[in-house]
N, C-alpha and C positions, 0 to 999 in steps of 0.2 A: 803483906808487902805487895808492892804495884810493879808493875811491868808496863815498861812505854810501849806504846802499835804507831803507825802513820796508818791516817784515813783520809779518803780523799773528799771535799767539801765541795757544795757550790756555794763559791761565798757572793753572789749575786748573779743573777740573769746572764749567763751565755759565759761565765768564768767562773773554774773551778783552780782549789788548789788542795795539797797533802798538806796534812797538820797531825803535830802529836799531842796523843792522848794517853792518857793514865789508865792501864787496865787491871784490874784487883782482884787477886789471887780468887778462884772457885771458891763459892762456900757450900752448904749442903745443899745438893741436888744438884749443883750447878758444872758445870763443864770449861775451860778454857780452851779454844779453837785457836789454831795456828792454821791461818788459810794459807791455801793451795792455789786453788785460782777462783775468779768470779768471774759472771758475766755481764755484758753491758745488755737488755733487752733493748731495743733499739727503739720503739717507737713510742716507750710510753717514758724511760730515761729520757730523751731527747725534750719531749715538752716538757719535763721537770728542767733540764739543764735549760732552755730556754726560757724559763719562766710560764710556762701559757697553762698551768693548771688552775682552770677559775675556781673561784674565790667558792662556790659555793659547792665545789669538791676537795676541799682542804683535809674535811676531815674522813672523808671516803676513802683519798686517796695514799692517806699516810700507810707508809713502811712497817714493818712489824716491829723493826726496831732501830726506825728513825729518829734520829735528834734535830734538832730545831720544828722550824715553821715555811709552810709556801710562803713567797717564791723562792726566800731566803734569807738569810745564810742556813743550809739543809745540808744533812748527809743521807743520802739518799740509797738504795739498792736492794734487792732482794735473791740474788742469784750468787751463792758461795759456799764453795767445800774446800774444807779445812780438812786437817788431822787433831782428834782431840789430846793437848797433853798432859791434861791434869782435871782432876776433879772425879766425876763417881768412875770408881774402877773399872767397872765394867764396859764402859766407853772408851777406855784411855789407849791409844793407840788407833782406834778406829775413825776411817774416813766419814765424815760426815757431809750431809747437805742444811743449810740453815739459811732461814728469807734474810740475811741481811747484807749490810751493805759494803762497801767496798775498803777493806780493815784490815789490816796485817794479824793481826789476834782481838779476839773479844772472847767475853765471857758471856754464858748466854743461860739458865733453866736450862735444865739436858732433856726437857720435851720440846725444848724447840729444836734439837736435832734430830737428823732420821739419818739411819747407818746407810752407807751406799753399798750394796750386794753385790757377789761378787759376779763379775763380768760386767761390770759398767765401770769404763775406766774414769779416773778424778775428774779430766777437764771434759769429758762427757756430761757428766752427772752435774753440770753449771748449766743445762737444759730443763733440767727437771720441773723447775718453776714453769717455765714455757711449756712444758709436754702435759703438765697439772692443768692449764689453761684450756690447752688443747682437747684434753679428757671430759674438762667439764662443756666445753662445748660441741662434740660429741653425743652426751648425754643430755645437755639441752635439744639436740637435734634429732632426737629421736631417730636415727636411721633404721630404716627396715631391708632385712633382706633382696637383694636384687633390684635395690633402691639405685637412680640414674642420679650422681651426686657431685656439684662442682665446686671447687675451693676459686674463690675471686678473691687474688691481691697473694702474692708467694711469697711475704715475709717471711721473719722469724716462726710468727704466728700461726699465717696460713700454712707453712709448710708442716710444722708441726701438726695440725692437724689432719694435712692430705698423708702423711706417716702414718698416722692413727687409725685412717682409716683405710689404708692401701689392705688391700688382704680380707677387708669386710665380705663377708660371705656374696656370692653373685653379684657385688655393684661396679657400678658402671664409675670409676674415678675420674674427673678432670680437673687438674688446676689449670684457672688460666690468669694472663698476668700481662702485661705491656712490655716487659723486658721477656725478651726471647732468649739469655741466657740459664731464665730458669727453667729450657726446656730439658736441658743436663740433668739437673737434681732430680725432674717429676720421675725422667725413667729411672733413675738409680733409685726411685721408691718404689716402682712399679706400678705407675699409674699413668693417664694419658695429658697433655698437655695442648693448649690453644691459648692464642692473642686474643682479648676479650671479642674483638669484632668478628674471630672464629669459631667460638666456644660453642658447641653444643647447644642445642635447646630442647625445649620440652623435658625440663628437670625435674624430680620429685623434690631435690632438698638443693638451696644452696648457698656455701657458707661465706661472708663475707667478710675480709680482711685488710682489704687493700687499704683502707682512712681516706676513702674517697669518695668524693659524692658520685662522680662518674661511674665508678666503681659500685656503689651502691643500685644505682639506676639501672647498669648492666645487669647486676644478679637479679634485678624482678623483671627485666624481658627475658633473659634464661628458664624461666620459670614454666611448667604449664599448670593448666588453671588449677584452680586448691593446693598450689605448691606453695615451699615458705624457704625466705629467704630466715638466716643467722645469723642477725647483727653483731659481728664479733670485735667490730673494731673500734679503739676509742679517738672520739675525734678532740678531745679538749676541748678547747675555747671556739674554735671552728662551727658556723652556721651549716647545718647540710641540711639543703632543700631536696625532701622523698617526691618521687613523682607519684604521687596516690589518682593522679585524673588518669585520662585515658580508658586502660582494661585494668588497672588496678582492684574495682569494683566487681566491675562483669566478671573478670576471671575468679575471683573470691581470693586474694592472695593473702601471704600473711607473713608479715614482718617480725619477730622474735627478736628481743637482746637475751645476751649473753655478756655474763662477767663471773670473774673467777671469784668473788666475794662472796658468791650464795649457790647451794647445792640444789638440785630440785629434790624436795622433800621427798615424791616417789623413789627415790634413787638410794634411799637408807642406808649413806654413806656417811661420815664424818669426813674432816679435814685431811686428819692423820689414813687414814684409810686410800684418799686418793691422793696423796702423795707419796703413800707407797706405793700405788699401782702406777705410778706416774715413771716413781724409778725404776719399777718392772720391766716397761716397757722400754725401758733406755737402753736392755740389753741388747737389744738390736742394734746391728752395727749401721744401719740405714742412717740412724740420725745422725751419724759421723757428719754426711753431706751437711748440714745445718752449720755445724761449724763454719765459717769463712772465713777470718782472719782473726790475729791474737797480738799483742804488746805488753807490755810489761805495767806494772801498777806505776812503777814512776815518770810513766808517761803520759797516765791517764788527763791529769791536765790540758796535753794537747790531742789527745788521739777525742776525748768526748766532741771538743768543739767539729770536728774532721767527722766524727757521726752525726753530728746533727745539720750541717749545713750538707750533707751528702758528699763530701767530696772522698772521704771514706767507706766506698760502698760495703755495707754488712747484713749479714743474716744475724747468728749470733756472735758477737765479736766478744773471744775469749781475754784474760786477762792476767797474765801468771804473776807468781809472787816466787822471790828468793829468800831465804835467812827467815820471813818472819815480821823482821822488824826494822 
């Protein structure tokens, strides 16, 4: 027997709506999830809800357990923890975390869930996706001890990784950012804070997030010579021109992407592995600050458009559910 969910759809470019679907009883292995809340990630949702994921990142960019097609009609998301209430025993009753999308209940393989531990509260644990990001770029950036380290662009994203790394053995932390309300969050991480035209320089590493070519261009003058910038941010469809003339050369600099789709092979981790360390680290009450605001799932229709044209400012914008269904 089947059981109805409402999920929310983009059913074309810059409009979404909730539609019901038929979810089918767990078979072996499998699990039924009655979510809790999701989150909205804010900068890479937005160019899905906008349509601007080009054509030749379609299949790059798909969901783990996306239906349809770019630009659309898609159901889009990967930030949602549920309570499991049926399927392999061992799970049932346990809060989970699972990459999908924004659903009142689904069924899902019980490896695509990972149990959230205790001290990480439910609407916490809708970071984890984001904090996994954060991890692997981290680990792309090799930081060394008593390294001078600056986070440019205080997203979702950037912050999560300036949390990551607040506390790194002898480094020197700064984010900096153009809105000087994130001067709040840096301290509540314990790290230092500048407006990019203040920031610091003569950095050994530094991580860029903002999705902005300005932004970009900042973090290689921050730089001193053989330092490297962490391309962390995705710009879509968006042209960005790198300023490689000047001391780009002379100084020997060096540009690195970063994407959460590939682990560096040195790092002899699997998937599973750093998204548990992902939710590890959630126990800290620090990432609370990341939260900024929250609405209900039968909103989500109008609260997305309000994320993506900015007039809803967000870090990660939570999204709770009632009943289920």
């Amino acid at each position: 027997m089947s059981k109805s969910a409402r999920a929310f759809w983009l059913a074309c470019p810059g409009s979404g709506e909730i539609r019901t679907e038929e979810v089918p009883d767990p078979g072996p292995g499998e699990v039924l999830v009655r979510t809790l809340h999701s989150g909205v990630s804010r900068g890479t949702e937005t160019l899905v809800f906008e349509g601007r994921v080009p054509e030749s990142q379609w299949s790059t960019m798909r969901a783990p357990f996306q239906r349809g097609d770019f630009p659309a009609p898609v159901k889009y998301g990967y930030l949602n923890v549920g309570v499991v209430e049926a399927g392999v025993p061992e799970l049932v009753g346990e809060v989970v975390f699972c990459l999908y999308p924004h659903q009142t209940r689904y069924v899902v393989p019980a490896e695509a869930v990972t149990v959230v531990p205790d001290g990480v509260p439910a609407d916490r644990a809708v970071l984890t996706g984001t904090v996994e990001t954060a991890v692997n770029a981290v680990w792309d950036a090799h930081p060394q001890i008593g390294d001078r380290i600056t986070v440019v662009g205080g997203g979702m994203v950037g912050l999560s990784v300036a949390a990551v790394l607040a506390g790194f053995p002898g480094a020197d932390v700064q984010l900096a950012d153009t809105d000087t309300s994130r001067e709040r969050i840096a301290a509540s991480l314990g790290i230092g804070f500048a407006t990019p035209d203040h920031a610091a320089t003569d950095r050994d590493l530094v991580i860029h997030a903002s999705a902005t070519q300005a932004g970009l261009t900042r973090s290689l003058e921050l730089l001193r010579p053989e330092g490297t910038v962490v391309e962390l941010s995705w710009h879509g469809d968006r042209q960005v021109a790198v300023p490689l003339g000047e001391h780009f050369h002379s100084r020997r600099l060096t540009i690195r992407s970063s994407q959460v789709g590939a682990i560096r092979p040195d790092r002899h981790r699997d998937y599973a592995e750093r998204l548990q360390l992902a939710l590890t680290l959630l126990r800290d009450a620090r990432f609370e600050t990341l939260i900024s605001g929250r609405s209900s799932f039968e909103d989500l229709p109008a609260t997305l458009p309000r994320l993506a044209d900015g007039s809803l400012p967000a870090l990660c914008h939570v999204i709770d559910y009632s009943g289920g269904n």
